[in-house]
C-alpha positions in Angstrom: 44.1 -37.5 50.7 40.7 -36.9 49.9 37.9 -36.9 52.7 34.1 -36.6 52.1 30.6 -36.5 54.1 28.4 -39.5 52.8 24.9 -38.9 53.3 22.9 -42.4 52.9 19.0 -42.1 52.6 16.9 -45.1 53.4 13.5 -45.1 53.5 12.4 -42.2 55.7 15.9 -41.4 57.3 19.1 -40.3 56.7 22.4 -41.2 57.7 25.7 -39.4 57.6 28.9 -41.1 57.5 32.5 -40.0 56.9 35.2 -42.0 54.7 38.5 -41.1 54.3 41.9 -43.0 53.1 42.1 -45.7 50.2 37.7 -45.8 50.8 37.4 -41.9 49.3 39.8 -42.9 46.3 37.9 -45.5 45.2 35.2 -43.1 44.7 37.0 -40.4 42.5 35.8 -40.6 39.3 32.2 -41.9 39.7 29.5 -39.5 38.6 25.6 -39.3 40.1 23.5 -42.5 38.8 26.3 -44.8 38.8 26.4 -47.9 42.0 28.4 -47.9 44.4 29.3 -51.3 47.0 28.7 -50.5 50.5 31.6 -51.6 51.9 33.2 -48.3 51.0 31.2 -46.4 53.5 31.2 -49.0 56.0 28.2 -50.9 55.0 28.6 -54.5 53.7 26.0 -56.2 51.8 24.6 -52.9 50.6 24.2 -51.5 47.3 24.4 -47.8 46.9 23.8 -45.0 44.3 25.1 -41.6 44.1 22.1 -39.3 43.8 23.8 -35.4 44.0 26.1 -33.7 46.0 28.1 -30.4 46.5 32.1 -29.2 46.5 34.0 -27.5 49.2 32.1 -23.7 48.2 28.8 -25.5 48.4 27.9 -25.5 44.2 25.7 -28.3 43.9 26.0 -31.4 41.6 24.3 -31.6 38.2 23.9 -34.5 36.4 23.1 -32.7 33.1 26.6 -30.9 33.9 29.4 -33.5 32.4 33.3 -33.5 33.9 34.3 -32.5 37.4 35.1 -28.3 36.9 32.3 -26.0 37.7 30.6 -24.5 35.0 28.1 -21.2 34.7 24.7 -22.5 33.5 21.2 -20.7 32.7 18.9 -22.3 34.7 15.0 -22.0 35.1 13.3 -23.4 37.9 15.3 -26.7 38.5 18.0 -28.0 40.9 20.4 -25.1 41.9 17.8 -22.4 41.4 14.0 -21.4 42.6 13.1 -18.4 40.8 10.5 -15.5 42.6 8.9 -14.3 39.3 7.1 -17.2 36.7 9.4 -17.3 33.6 12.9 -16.1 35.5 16.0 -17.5 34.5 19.4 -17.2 36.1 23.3 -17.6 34.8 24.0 -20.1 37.9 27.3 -21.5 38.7 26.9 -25.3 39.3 29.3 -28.8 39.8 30.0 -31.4 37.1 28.3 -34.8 37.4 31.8 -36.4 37.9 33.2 -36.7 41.9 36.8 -35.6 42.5 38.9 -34.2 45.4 37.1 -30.5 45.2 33.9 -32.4 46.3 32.9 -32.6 50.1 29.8 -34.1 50.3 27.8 -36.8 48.4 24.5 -38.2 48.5 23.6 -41.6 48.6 20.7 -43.7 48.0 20.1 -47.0 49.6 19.4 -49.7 46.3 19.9 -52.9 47.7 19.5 -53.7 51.1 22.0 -56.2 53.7 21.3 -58.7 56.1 22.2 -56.0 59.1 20.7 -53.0 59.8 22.3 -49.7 59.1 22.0 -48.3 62.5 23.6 -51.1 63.9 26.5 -51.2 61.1 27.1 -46.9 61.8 27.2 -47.5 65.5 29.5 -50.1 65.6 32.0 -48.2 62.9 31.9 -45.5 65.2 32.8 -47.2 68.4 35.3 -48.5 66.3 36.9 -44.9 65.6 36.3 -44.1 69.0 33.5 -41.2 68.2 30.7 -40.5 70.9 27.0 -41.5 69.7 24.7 -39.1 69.9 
């Protein structure tokens, strides 16, 4: 069974949530830009959209990267690489665009907005799994 970190940005904070089980299925296969309902990471009414995220090693996404294997890239200064010296490139190992089981965390972006509030949606979830707030 798959299991990933969801990291949901709204406005000037971020929230991290965890969804496992027939929620974390439904998001195998999507890739960064595509919309995601909120329901599968416990927020109804929102709309969400996949921004980035990393695999179980910690390669980062790419979105210029197609399928779900990682693949060696030369970069230049751009996501996955900051070079020390102007004009320095890099062979970089980086994530495909495309989310599947090797992939532990994803980012999230907050499109649409519901009627409640996501702090008050996260808390209750959690109370509901029996976790401590913090």
């Amino acid at each position: 069974m798959p299991e990933f970190k969801i990291v949901v940005n709204h406005k000037e904070n971020a929230y991290k949530v965890d969804v496992k089980d027939h929620h974390a299925n439904t998001l195998i296969g999507k890739r960064i830009g595509d919309e995601v309902d909120g329901i599968f990471v416990s927020l109804p009414g929102y709309k969400l959209q996949i921004t980035g995220g990393s695999d179980h090693d910690g390669f980062v996404m790419r979105k210029d990267v197609d399928g779900r294997t990682r693949r060696k890239i030369l970069l230049s200064k751009s996501l996955g690489f900051k070079p020390k010296k102007k004009g320095m490139r890099k062979r970089q190992t980086v994530c495909g665009n495309t989310i599947s089981e090797k992939i532990s965390q994803i980012d999230m972006k907050v499109i649409k907005s519901g009627a409640k509030p996501i702090e008050k949606l996260l808390k209750a979830t959690q109370e509901k799994n029996g976790k401590e707030t913090a």
